[in-house]
C-alpha positions in Angstrom: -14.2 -25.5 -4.5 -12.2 -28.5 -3.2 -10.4 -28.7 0.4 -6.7 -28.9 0.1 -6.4 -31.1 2.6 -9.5 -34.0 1.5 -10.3 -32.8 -1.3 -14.1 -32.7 0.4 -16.7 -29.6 -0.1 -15.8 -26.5 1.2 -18.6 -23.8 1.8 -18.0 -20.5 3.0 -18.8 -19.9 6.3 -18.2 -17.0 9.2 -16.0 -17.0 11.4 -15.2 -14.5 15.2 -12.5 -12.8 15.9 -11.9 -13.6 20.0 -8.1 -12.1 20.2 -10.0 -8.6 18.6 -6.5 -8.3 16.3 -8.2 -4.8 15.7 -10.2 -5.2 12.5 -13.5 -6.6 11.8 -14.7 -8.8 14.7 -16.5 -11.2 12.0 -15.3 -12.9 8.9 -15.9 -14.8 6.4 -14.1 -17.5 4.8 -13.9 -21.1 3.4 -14.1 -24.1 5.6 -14.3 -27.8 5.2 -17.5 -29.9 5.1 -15.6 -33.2 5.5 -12.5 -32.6 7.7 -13.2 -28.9 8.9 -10.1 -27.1 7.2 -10.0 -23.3 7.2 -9.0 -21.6 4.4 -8.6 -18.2 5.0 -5.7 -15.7 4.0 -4.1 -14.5 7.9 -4.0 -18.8 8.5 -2.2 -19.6 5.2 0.4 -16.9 5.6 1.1 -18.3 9.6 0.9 -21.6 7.9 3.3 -21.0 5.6 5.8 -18.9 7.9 5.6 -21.9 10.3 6.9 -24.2 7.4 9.7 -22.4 6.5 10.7 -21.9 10.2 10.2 -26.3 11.0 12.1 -26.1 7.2 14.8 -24.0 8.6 15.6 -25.2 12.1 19.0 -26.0 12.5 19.3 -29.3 13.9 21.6 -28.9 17.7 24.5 -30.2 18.0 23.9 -32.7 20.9 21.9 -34.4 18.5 24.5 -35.0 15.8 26.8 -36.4 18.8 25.8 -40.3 19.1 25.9 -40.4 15.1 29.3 -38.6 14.2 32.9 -39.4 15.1 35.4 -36.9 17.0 36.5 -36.1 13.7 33.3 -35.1 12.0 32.1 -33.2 15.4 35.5 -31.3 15.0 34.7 -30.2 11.3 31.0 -29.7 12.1 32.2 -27.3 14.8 34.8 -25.3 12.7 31.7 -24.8 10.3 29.4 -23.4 12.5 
């Protein structure tokens, strides 16, 4: 199996639950010989909840100000 990230060696290898989330305190799963990636199936769902969040962000409004004119800001405002 190759590492997403490297595309080094990955070896399975286990793993302790510290925040006891209420299951098994040990598990197993595949990490990283090269750069130490974790592939495991609770880190890829956060990972991927986290992207579509950073993907989603709506970008504030103060930030759009030194870029657009009065006019823009007015029809960016109406939108929102």
């Amino acid at each position: 199996m190759n590492c997403r990230r490297c595309q080094g060696c990955m070896a399975r290898d286990h793993f302790v639950d510290l925040m006891e989330s209420g299951g098994e305190w040990w598990t197993a799963s595949w990490r990283c010989i090269n750069c130490g990636y974790v592939l495991d199936p609770i880190l890829e769902q956060n990972r991927r909840k986290q992207q579509v969040e950073m993907v989603a962000a709506p970008v504030p409004a103060t930030a759009l100000q030194e870029d657009l004119s009065e006019e823009e800001l007015t029809e960016f405002d109406a939108a929102a």
